[in-house]
C-alpha positions as CSV (number, residue, x, y, z in Angstrom):
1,X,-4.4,-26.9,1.8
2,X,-3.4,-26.7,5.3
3,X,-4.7,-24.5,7.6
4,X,-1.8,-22.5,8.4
5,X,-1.2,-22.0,4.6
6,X,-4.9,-20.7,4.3
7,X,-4.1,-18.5,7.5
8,X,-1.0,-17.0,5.3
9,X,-2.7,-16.8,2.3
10,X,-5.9,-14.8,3.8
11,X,-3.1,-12.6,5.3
12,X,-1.8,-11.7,1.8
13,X,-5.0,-11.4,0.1
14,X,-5.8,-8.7,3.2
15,X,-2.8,-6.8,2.9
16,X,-1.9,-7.3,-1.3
17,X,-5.3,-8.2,-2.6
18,X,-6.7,-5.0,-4.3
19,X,-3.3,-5.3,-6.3
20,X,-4.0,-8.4,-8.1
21,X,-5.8,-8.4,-11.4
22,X,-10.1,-8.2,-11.1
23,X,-9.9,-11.9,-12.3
24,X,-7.8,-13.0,-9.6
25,X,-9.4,-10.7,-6.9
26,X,-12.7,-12.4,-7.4
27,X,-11.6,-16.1,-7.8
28,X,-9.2,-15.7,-4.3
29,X,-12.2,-13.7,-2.6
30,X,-14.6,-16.4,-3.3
31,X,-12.0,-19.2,-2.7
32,X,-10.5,-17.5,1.3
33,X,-13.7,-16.0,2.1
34,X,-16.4,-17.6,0.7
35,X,-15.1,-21.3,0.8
36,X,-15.9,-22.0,-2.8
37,X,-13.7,-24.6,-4.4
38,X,-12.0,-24.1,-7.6
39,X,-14.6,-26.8,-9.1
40,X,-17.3,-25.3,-7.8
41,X,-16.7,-21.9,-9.5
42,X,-16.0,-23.6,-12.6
43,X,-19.8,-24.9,-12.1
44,X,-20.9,-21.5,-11.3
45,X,-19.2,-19.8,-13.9
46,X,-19.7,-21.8,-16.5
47,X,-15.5,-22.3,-16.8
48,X,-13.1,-24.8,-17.2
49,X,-11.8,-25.6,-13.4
50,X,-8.3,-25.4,-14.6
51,X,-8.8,-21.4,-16.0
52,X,-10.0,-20.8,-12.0
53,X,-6.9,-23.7,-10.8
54,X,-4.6,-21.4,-12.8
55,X,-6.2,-17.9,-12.0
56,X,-5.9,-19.6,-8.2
57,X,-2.1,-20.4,-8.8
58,X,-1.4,-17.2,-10.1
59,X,-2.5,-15.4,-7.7
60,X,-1.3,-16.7,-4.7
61,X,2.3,-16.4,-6.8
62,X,1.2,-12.9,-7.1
63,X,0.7,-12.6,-3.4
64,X,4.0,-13.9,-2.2
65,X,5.9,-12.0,-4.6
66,X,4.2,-9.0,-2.9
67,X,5.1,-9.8,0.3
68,X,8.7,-10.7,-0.6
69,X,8.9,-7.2,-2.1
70,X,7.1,-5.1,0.7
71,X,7.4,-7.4,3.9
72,X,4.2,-5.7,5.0
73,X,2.3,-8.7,6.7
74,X,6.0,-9.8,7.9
75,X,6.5,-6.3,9.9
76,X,3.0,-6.2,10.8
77,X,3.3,-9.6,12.7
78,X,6.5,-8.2,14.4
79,X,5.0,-5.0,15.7
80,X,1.9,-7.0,16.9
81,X,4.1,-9.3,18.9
82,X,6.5,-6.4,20.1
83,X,3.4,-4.5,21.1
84,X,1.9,-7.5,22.8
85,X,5.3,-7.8,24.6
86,X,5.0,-4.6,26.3
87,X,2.0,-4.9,27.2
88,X,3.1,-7.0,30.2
89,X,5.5,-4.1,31.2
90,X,2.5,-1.5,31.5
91,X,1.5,-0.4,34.8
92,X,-2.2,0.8,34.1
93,X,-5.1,-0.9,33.3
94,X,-5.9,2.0,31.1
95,X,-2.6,1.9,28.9
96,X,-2.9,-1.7,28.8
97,X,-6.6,-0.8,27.1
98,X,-5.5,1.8,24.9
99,X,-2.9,-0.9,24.0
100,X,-4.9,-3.4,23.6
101,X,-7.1,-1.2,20.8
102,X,-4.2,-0.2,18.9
103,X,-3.0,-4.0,18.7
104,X,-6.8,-4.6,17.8
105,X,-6.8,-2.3,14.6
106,X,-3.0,-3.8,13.1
């Protein structure tokens, strides 16, 4: 998986993950955040790799349905840039700040 596809994926899992199923939740958790491969799980768990390759699959379905649905991380991209934007138009250092914090916490 390329990086930019792990990017999207760890942007879904943020914004959708506490909707998937426990099962799911745990084996995308460990696979973004903890780097564990789907084989390595298996090892762990005492599992077949394909029942985590298939939890895996699943889940990241799961997550782009979401976001095709809701378009949360797709707005939340376009206010960050749009709030970057005017950023440059500000005239104090202190807006810019303030700015900067709310663009911080998106």
């Amino acid at each position: 998986m390329q990086i930019q596809e792990l990017n999207s994926y760890t942007k879904l899992f943020d914004a959708y993950g506490k909707l998937l199923s426990n099962k799911q939740y745990e084996v995308m958790d460990k696979f973004l955040n903890m780097d564990i491969s789907a084989s390595e799980m298996a090892e762990l768990e005492n599992g077949s790799r394909q029942a985590i390759h298939d939890a895996l699959t699943k889940a990241k379905k799961q997550l782009v349905e979401f976001e095709e649905k809701c378009h949360f991380v797709e707005n939340n991209e376009l206010l960050r840039k749009k709030l970057i934007e005017l950023k440059t138009h500000l005239d104090s250092k202190e807006q810019a700040e303030e700015l900067d914090s709310i663009i911080s916490n998106l």
